[in-house]
BAKEDO-118418 format. One record per residue: x, y, z of N, C-alpha, C, O in turn. Coordinates in pm, whole numbers, plus 50000, padded with zeros to 5 digits. Layout:
<pts>
X / Y / Z / X / Y / Z / X / Y / Z / X / Y / Z
...
</pts>
This chain:
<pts>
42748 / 96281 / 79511 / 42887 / 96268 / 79476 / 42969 / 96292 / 79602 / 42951 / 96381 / 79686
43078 / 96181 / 79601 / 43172 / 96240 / 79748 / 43274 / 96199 / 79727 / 43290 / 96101 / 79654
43392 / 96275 / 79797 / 43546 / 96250 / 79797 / 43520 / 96221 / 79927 / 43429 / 96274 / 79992
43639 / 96091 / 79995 / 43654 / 96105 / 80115 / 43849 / 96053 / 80137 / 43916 / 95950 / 80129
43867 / 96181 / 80163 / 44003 / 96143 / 80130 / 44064 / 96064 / 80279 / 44023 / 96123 / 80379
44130 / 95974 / 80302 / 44189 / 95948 / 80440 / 44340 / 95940 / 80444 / 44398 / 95841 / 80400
44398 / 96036 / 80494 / 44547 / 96071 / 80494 / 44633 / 96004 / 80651 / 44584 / 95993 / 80764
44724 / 95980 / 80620 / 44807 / 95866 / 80761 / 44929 / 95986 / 80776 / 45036 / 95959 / 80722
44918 / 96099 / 80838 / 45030 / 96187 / 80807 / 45085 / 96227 / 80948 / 45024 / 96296 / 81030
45246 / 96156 / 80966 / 45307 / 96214 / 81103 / 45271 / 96150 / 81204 / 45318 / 96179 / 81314
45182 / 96050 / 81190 / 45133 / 95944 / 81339 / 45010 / 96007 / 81366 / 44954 / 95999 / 81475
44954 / 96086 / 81245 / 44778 / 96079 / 81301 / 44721 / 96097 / 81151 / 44764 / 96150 / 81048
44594 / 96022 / 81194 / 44486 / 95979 / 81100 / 44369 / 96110 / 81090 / 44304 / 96164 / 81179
44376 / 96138 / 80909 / 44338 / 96243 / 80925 / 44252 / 96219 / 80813 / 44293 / 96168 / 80709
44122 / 96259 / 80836 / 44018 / 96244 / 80731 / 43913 / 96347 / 80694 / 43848 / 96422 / 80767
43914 / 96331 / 80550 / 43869 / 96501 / 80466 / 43704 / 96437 / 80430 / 43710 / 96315 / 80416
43628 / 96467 / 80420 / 43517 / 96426 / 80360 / 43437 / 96546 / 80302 / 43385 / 96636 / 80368
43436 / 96529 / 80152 / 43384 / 96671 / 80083 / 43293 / 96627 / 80021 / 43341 / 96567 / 79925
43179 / 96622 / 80019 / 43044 / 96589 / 79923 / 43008 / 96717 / 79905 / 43038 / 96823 / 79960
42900 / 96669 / 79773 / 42845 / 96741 / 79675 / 42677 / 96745 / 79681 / 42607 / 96724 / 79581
42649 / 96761 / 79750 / 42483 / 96795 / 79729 / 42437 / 96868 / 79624 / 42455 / 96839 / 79505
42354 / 97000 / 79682 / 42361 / 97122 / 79577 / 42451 / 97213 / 79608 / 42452 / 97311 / 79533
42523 / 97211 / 79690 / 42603 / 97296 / 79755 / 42738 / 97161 / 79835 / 42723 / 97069 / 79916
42872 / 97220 / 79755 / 43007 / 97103 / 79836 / 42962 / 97139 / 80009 / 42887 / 97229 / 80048
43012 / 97069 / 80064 / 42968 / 97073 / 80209 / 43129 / 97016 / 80239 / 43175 / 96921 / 80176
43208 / 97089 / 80344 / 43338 / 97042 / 80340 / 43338 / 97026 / 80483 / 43256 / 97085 / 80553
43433 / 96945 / 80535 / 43443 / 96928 / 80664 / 43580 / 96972 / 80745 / 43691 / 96956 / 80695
43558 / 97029 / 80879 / 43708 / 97080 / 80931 / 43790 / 97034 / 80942 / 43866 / 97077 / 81029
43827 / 96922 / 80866 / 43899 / 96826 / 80879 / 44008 / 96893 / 80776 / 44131 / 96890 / 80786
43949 / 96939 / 80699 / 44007 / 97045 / 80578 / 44083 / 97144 / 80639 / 44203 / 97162 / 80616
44005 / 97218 / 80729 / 44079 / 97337 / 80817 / 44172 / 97393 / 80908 / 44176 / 97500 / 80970
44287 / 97238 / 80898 / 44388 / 97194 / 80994 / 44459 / 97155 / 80908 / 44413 / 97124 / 80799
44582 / 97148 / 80935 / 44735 / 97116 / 80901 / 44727 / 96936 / 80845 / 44725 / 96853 / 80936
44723 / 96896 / 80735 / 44844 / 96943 / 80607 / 44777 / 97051 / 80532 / 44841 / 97135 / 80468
44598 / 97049 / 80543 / 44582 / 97145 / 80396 / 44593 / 97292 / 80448 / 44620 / 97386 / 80373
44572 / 97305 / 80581 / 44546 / 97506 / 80662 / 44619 / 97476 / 80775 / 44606 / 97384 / 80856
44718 / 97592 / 80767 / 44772 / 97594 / 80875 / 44795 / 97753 / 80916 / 44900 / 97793 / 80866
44730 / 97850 / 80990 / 44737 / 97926 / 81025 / 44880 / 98025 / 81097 / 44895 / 98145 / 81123
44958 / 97918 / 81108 / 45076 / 97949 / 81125 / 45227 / 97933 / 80993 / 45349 / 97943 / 80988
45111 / 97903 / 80910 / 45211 / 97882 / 80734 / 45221 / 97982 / 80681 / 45164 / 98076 / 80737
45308 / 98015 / 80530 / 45286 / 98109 / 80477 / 45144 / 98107 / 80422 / 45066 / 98012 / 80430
45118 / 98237 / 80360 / 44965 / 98227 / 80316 / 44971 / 98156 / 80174 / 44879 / 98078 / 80148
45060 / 98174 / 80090 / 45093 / 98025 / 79975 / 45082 / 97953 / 79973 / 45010 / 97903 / 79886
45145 / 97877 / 80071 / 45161 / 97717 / 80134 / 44978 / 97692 / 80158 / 44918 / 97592 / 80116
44923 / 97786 / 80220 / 44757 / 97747 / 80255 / 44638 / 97769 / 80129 / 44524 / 97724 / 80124
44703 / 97847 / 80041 / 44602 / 97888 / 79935 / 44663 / 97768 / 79801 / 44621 / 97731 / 79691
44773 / 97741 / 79879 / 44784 / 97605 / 79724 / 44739 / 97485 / 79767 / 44703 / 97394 / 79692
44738 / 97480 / 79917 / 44659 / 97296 / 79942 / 44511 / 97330 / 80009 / 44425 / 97283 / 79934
44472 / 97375 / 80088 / 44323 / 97423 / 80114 / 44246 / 97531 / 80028 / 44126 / 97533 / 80001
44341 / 97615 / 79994 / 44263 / 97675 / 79870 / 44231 / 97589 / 79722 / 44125 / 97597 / 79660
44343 / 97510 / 79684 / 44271 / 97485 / 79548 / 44180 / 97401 / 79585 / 44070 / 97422 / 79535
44195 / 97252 / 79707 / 44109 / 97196 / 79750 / 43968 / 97263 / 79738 / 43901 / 97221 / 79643
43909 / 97361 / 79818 / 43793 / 97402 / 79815 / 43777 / 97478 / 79676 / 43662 / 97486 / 79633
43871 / 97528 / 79607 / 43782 / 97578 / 79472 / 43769 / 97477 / 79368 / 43718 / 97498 / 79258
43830 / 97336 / 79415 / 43822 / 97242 / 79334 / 43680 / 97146 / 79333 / 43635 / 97083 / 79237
43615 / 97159 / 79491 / 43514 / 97157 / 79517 / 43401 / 97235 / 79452 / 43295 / 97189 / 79409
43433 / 97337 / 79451 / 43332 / 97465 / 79403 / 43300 / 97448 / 79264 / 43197 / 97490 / 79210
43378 / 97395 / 79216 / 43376 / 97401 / 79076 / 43300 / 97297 / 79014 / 43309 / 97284 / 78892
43208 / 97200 / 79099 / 43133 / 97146 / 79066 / 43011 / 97161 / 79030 / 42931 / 97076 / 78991
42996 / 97309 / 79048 / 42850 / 97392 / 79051 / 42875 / 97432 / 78923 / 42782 / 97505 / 78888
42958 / 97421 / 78835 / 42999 / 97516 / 78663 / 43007 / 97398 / 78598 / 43016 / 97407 / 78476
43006 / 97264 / 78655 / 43079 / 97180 / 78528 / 42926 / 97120 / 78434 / 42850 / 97201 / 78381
42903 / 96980 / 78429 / 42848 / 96947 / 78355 / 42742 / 96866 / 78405 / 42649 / 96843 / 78327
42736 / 96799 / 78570 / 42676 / 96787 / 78652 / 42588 / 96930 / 78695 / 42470 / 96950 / 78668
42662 / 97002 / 78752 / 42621 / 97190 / 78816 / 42540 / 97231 / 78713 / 42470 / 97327 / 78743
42528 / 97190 / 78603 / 42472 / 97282 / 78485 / 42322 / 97201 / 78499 / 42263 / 97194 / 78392
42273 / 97158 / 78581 / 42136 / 97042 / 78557 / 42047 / 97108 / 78681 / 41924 / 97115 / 78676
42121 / 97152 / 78785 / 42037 / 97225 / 78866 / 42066 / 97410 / 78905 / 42176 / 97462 / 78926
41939 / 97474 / 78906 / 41956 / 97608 / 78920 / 41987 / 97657 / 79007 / 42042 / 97585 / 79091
41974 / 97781 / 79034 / 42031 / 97857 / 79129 / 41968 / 97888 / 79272 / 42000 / 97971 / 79357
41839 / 97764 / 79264 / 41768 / 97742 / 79358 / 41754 / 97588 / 79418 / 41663 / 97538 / 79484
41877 / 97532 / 79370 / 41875 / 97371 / 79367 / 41805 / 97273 / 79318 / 41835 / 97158 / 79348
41688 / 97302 / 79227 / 41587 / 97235 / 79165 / 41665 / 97203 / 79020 / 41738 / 97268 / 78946
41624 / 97102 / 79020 / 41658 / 97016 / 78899 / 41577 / 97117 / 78743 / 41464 / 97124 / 78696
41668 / 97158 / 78722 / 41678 / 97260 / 78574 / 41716 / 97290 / 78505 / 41649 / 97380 / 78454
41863 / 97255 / 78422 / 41915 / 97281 / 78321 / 41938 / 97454 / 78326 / 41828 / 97505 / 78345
42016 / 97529 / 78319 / 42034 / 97637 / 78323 / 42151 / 97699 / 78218 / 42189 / 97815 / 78231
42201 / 97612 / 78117 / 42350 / 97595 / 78044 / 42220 / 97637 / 77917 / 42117 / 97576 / 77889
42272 / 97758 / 77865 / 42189 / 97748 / 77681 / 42300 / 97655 / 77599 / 42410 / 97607 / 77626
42189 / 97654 / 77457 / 42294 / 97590 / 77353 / 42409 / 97615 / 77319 / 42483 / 97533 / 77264
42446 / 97756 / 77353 / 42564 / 97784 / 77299 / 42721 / 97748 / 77449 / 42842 / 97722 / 77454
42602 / 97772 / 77539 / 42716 / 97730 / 77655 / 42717 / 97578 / 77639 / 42829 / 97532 / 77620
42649 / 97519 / 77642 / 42686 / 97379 / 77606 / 42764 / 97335 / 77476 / 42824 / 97227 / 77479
42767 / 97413 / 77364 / 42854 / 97424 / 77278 / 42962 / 97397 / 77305 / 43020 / 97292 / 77279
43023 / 97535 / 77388 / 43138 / 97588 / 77382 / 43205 / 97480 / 77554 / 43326 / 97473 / 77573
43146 / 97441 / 77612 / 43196 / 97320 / 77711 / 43236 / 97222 / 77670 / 43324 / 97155 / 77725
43166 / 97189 / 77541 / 43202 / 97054 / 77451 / 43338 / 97072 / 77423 / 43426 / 96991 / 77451
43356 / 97207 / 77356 / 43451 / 97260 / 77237 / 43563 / 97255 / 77335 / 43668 / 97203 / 77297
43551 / 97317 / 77497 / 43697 / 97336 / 77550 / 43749 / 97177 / 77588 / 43856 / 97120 / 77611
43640 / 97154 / 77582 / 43612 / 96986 / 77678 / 43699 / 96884 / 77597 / 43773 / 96800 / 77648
43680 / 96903 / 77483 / 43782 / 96810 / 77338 / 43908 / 96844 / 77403 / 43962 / 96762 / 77478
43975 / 96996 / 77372 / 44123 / 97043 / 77381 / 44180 / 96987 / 77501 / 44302 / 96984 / 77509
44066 / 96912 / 77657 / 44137 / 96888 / 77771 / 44141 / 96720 / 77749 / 44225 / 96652 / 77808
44056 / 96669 / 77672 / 44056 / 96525 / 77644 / 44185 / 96502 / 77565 / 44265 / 96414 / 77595
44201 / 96582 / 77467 / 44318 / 96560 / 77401 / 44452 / 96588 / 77467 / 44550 / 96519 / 77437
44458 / 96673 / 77545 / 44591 / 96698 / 77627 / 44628 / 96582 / 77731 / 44745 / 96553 / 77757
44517 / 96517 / 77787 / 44496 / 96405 / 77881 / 44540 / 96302 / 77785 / 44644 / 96243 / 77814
44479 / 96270 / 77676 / 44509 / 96165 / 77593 / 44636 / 96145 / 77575 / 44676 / 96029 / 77565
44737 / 96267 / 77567 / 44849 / 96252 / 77494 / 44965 / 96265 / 77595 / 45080 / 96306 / 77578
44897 / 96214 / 77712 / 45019 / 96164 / 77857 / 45040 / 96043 / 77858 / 44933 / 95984 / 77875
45151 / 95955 / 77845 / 45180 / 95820 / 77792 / 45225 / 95785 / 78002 / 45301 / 95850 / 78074
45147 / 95669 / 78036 / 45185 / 95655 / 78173 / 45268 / 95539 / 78130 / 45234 / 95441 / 78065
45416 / 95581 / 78196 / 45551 / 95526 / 78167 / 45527 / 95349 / 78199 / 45553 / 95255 / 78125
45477 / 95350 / 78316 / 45460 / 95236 / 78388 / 45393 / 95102 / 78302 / 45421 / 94982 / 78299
45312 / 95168 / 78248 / 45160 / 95075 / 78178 / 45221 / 95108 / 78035 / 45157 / 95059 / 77942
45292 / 95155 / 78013 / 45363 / 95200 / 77823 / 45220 / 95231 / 77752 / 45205 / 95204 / 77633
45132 / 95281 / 77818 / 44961 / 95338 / 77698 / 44961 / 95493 / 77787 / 45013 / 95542 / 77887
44860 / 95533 / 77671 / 44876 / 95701 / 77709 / 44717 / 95695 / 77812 / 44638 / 95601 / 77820
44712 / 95800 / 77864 / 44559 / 95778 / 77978 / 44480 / 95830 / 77861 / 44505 / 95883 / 77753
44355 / 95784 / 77942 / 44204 / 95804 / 77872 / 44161 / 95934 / 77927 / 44143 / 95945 / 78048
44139 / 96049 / 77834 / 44125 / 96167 / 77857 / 43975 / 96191 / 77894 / 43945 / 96246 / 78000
43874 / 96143 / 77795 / 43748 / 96160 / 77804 / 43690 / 96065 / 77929 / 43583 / 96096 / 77981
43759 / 95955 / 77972 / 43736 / 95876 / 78102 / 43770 / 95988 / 78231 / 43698 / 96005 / 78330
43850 / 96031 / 78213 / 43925 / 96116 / 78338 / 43834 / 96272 / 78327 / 43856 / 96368 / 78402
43768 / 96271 / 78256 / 43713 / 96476 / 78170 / 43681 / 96539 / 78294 / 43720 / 96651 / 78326
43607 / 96462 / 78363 / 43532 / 96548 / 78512 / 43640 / 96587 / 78564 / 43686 / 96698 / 78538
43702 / 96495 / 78653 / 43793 / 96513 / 78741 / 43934 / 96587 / 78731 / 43995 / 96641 / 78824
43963 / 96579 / 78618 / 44066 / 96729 / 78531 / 44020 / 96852 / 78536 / 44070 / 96954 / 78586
43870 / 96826 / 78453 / 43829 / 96983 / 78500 / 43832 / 97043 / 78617 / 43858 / 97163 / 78624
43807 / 96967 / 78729 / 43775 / 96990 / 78863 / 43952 / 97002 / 78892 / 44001 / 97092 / 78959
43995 / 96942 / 78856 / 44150 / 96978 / 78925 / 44221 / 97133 / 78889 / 44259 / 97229 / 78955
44215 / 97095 / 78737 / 44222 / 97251 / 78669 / 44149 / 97367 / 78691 / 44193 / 97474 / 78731
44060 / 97343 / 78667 / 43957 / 97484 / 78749 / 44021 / 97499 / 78904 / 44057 / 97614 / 78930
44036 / 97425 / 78983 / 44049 / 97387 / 79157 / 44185 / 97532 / 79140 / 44175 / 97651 / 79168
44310 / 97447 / 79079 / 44385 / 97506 / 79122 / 44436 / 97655 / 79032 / 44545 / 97712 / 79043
44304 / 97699 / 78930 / 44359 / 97812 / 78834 / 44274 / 97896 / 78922 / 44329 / 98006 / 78927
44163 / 97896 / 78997 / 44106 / 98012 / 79080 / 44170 / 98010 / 79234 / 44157 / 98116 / 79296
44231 / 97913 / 79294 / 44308 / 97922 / 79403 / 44419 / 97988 / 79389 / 44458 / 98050 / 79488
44502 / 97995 / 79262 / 44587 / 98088 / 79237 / 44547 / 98199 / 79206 / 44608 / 98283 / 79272
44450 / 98257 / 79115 / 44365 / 98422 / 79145 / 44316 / 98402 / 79227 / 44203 / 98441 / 79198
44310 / 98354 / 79354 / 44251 / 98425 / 79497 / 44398 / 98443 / 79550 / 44414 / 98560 / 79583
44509 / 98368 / 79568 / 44633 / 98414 / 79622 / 44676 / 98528 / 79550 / 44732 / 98619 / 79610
44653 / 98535 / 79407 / 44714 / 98654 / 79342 / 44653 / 98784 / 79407 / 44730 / 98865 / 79458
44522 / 98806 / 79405 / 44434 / 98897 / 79472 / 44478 / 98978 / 79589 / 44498 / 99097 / 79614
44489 / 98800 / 79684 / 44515 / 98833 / 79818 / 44706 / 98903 / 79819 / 44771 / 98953 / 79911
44724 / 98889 / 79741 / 44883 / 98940 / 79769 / 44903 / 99084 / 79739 / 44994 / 99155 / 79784
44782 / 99128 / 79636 / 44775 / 99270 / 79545 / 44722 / 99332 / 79708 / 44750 / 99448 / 79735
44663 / 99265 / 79787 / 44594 / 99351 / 79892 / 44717 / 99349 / 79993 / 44639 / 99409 / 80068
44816 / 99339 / 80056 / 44887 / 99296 / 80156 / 44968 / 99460 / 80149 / 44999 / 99514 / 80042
44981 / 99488 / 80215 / 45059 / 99592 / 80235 / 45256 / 99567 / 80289 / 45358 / 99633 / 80272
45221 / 99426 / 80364 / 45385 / 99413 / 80360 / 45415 / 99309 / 80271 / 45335 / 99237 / 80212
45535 / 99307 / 80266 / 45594 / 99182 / 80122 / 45536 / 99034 / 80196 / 45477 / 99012 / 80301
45587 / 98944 / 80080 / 45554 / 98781 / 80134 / 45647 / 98729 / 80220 / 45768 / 98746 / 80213
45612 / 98693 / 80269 / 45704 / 98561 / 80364 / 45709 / 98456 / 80286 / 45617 / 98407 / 80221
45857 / 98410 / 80297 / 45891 / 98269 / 80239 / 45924 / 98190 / 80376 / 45939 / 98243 / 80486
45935 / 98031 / 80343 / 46019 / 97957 / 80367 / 46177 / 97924 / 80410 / 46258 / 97856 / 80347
46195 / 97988 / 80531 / 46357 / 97987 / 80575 / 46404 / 97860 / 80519 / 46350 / 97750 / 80530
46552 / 97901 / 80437 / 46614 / 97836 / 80373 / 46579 / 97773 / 80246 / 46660 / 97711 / 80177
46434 / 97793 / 80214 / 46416 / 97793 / 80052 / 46431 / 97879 / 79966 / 46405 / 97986 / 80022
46467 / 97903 / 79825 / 46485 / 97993 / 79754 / 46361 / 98037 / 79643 / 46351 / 98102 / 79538
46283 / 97964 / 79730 / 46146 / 97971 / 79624 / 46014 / 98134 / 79673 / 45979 / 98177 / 79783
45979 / 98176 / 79537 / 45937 / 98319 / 79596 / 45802 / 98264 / 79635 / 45798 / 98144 / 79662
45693 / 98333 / 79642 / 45551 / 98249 / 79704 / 45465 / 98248 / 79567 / 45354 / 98202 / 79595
45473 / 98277 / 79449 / 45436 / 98184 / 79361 / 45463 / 98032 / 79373 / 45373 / 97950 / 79389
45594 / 98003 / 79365 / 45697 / 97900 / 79355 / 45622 / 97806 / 79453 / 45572 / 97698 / 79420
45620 / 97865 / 79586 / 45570 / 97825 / 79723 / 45405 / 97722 / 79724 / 45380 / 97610 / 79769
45293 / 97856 / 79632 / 45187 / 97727 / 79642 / 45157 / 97682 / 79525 / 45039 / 97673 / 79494
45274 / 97639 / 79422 / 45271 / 97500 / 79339 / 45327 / 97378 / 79423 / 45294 / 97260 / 79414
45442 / 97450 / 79526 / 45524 / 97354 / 79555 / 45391 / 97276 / 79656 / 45346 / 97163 / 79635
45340 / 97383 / 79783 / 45226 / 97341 / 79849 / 45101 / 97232 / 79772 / 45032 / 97145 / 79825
45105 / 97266 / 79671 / 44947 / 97195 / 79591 / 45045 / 97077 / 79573 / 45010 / 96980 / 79640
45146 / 97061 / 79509 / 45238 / 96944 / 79477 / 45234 / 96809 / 79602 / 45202 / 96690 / 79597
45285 / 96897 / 79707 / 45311 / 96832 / 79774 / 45158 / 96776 / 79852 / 45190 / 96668 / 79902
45019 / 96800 / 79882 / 44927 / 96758 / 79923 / 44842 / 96665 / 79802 / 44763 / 96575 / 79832
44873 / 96706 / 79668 / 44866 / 96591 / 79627 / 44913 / 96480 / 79592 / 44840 / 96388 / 79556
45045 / 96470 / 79596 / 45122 / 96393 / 79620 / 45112 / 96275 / 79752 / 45161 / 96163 / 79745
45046 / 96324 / 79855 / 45021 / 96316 / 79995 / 44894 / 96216 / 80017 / 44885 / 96127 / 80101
44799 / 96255 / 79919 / 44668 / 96196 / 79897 / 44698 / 96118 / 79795 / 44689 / 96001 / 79833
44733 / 96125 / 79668 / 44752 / 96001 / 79554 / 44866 / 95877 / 79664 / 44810 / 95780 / 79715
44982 / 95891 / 79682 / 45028 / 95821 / 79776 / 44965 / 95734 / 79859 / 44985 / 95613 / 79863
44876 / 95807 / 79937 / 44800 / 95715 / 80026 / 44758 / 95646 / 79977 / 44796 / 95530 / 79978
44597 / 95715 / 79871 / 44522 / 95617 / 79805 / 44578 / 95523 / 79760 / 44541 / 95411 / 79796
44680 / 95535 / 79671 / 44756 / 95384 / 79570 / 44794 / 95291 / 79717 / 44836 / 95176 / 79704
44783 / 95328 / 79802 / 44855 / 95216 / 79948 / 44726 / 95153 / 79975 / 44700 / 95033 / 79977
44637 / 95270 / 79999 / 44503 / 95236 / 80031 / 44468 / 95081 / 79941 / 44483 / 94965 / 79980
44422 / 95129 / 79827 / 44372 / 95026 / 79713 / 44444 / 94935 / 79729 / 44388 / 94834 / 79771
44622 / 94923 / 79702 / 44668 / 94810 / 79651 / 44688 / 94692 / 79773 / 44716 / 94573 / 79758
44656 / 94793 / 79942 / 44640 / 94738 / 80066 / 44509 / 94593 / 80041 / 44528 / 94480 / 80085
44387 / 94636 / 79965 / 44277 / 94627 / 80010 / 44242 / 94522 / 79844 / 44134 / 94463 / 79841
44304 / 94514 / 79764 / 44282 / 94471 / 79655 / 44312 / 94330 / 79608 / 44285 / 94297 / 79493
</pts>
């Protein structure tokens, strides 16, 4: 399995390539400015390189991850009841997907077509936010914001995750409709 995202941002060409072996394997391409920037707030970096990589990670829990063990060998490791209860949450995200009407096309999206890649988004960015939450309980001085925004650093890495995917869907739709 592989993402290879290719971003055109500011007059340079910038390309992410994250595959999935038994283990995501991410490249530093990730570890530089739009998704990490060492000179950002720590929000701004835990909402576009953080959910990025836990969105990655989260391929080891889903429904693929559940087929090999904890030694990479092809094994099933999910009992009946965890496979149960994946089904069971798995409906409530098909149905929430289902019932987004894309304005454009006047039909609602296909939830159970899209199931992987939701989960992976949702999972991505609900543990990138408990690792920023974490990391903020540990900080001894307050957050840094954004001069001249009024947004606190919650606010900050939705706005961050917003804006890098925004950044990547953008492209891609240029990409495709370039090439189609």
């Amino acid at each position: 399995m592989a993402l290879c995202v290719i971003i055109f941002l500011h007059n340079h060409l910038i390309i992410v390539l994250i595959y999935y072996q038994l283990n995501p394997v991410i490249t530093a391409a990730l570890l530089q400015p739009p998704f990490l920037d060492f000179e950002a707030v720590d929000s701004w970096n835990y909402g576009a390189a953080g959910a990025i990589i836990a969105r990655e990670l989260s391929h080891s829990f889903d429904e693929t991850g559940s087929d090999y063990n904890a030694h990479g060998y092809l094994d099933n490791w999910w009992t009946a009841a965890t496979k149960k209860a994946f089904e069971e949450k798995a409906k409530c995200m098909i149905k929430q997907y289902s019932d987004i009407v894309d304005p454009q096309a006047g039909e609602n999206l296909e939830g159970a077509q899209t199931l992987d890649e939701n989960i992976k988004d949702n999972g991505g960015i609900k543990e990138a936010f408990f690792s920023f939450q974490a990391h903020q309980k540990k900080k001894t001085s307050a957050s840094k914001v954004l001069p001249g925004l009024e947004f606190n650093s919650d606010q900050l890495f939705f706005v961050s995750y917003a804006n890098v995917s925004a950044e990547v869907c953008c492209f891609l739709t240029l990409l495709i409709f370039h090439f189609v």
